[in-house]
C-alpha positions as a Markdown table, in Angstrom:
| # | Residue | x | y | z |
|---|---|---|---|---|
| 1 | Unk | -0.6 | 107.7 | -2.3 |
| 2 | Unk | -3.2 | 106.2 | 0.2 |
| 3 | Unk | -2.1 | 104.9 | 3.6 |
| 4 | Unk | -2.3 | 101.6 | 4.3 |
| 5 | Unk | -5.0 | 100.6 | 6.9 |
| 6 | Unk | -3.8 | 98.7 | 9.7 |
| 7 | Unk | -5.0 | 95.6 | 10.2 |
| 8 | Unk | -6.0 | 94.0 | 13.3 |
| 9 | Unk | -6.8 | 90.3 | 14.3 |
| 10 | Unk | -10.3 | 90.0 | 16.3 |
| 11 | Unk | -11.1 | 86.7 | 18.6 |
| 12 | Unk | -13.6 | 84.4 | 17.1 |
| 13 | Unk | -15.9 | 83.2 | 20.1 |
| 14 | Unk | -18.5 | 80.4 | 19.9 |
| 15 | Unk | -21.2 | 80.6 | 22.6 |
| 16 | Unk | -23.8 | 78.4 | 22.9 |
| 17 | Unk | -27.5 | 79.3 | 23.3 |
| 18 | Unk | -30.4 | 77.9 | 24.8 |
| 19 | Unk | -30.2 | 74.5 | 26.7 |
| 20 | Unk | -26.5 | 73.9 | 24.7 |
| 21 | Unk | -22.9 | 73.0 | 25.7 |
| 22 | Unk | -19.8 | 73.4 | 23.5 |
| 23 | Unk | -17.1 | 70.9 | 23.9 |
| 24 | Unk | -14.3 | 69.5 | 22.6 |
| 25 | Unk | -14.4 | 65.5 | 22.1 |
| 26 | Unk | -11.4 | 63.7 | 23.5 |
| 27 | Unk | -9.3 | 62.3 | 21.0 |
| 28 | Unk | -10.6 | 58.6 | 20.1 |
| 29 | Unk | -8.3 | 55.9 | 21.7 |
| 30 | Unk | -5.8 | 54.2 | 19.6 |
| 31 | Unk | -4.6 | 51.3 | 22.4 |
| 32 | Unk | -7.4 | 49.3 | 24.4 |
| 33 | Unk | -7.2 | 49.0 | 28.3 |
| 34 | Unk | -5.1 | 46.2 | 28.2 |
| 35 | Unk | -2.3 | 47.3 | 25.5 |
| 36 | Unk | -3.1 | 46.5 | 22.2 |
| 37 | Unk | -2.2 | 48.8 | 19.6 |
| 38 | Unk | -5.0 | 49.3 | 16.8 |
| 39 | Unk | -4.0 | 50.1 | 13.3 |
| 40 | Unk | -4.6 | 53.8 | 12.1 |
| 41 | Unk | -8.0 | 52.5 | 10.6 |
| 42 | Unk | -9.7 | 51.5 | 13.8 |
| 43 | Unk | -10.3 | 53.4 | 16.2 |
| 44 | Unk | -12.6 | 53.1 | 19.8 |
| 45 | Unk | -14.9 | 56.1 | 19.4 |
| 46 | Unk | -14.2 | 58.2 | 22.5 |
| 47 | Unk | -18.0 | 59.8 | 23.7 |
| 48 | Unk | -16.2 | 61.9 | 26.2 |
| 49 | Unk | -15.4 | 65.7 | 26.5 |
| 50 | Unk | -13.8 | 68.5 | 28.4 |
| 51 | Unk | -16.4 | 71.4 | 28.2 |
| 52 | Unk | -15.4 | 74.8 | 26.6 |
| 53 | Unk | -18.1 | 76.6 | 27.2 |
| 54 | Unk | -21.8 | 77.1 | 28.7 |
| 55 | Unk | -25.4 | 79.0 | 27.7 |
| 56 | Unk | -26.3 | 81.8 | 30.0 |
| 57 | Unk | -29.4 | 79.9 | 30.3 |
| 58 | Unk | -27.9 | 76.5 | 31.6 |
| 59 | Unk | -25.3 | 78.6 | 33.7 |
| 60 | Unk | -27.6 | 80.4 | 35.7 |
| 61 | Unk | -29.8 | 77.5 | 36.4 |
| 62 | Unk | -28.9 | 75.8 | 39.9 |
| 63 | Unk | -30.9 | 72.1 | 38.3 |
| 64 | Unk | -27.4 | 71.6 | 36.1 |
| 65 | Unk | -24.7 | 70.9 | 37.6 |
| 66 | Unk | -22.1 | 71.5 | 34.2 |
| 67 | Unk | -19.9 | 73.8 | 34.4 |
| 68 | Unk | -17.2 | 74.7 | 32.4 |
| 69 | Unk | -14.0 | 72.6 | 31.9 |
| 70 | Unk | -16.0 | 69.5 | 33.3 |
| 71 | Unk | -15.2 | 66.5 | 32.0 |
| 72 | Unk | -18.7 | 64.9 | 30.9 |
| 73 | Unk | -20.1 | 61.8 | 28.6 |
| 74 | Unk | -22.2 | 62.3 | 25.9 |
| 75 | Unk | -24.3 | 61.0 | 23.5 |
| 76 | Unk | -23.2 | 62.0 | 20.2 |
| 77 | Unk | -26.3 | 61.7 | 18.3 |
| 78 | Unk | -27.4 | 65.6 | 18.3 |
| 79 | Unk | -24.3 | 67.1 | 18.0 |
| 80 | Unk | -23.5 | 70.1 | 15.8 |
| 81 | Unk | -20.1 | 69.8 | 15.0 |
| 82 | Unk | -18.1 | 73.2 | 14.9 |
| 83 | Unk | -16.1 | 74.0 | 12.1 |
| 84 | Unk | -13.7 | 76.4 | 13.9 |
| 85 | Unk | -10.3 | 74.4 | 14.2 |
| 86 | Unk | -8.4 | 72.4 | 11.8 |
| 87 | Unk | -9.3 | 69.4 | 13.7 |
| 88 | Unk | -12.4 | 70.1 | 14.2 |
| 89 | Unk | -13.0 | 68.5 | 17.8 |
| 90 | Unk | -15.6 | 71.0 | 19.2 |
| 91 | Unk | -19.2 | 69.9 | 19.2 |
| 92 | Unk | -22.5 | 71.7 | 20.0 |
| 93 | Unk | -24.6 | 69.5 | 22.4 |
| 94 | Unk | -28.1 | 69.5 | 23.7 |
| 95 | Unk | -27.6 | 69.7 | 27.5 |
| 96 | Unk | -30.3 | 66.3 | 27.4 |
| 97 | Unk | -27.6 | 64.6 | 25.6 |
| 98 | Unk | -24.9 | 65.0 | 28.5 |
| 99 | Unk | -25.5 | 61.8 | 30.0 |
| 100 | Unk | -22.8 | 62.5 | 33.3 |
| 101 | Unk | -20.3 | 64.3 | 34.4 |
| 102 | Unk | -16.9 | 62.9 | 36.0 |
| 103 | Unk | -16.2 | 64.2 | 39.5 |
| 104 | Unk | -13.0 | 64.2 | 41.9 |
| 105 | Unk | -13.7 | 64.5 | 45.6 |
């Protein structure tokens, strides 16, 4: 009888190349500034995201300021979506289509 291989789990890593961020979208908002509840239906689309990861090309380079886990607004219209989670929140984005990043001081 043959033994059994063991089996063993490796990490899946998405890394972006080139002038590219990955992020993952904030979840679109369900109750407007002032309260209102919207139905399931609507939705205000949220362009904002926590960043996952960097390029090695846009890391290294002192002209952009993103780094990871930045909180940044973006415009969605380039975007590669990534189909790596169930909910499918991470996004591939040009670095031209980061529009700002939010800062604490």
């Amino acid at each position: 009888m043959a033994k059994a291989k063991p089996t063993t789990k490796s990490l899946e890593t998405v890394e972006p190349i080139g002038k590219r961020i990955l992020l993952r979208k904030d979840e679109d908002k369900k109750i407007t500034r002032v309260g209102i509840h919207l139905p399931d239906k609507i939705e205000i689309p949220t362009l904002t995201g926590r960043v996952v990861a960097v390029s090695a090309q846009v890391d290294h380079d002192d002209d952009y300021p993103i780094k990871q886990y930045d909180r940044v607004l973006f415009n969605p219209k380039n975007g590669i979506p990534v189909d790596f989670e169930g909910d499918n929140r991470l996004f591939v984005i040009p670095l031209e289509d980061v529009v700002a990043v939010f800062r604490k001081e």
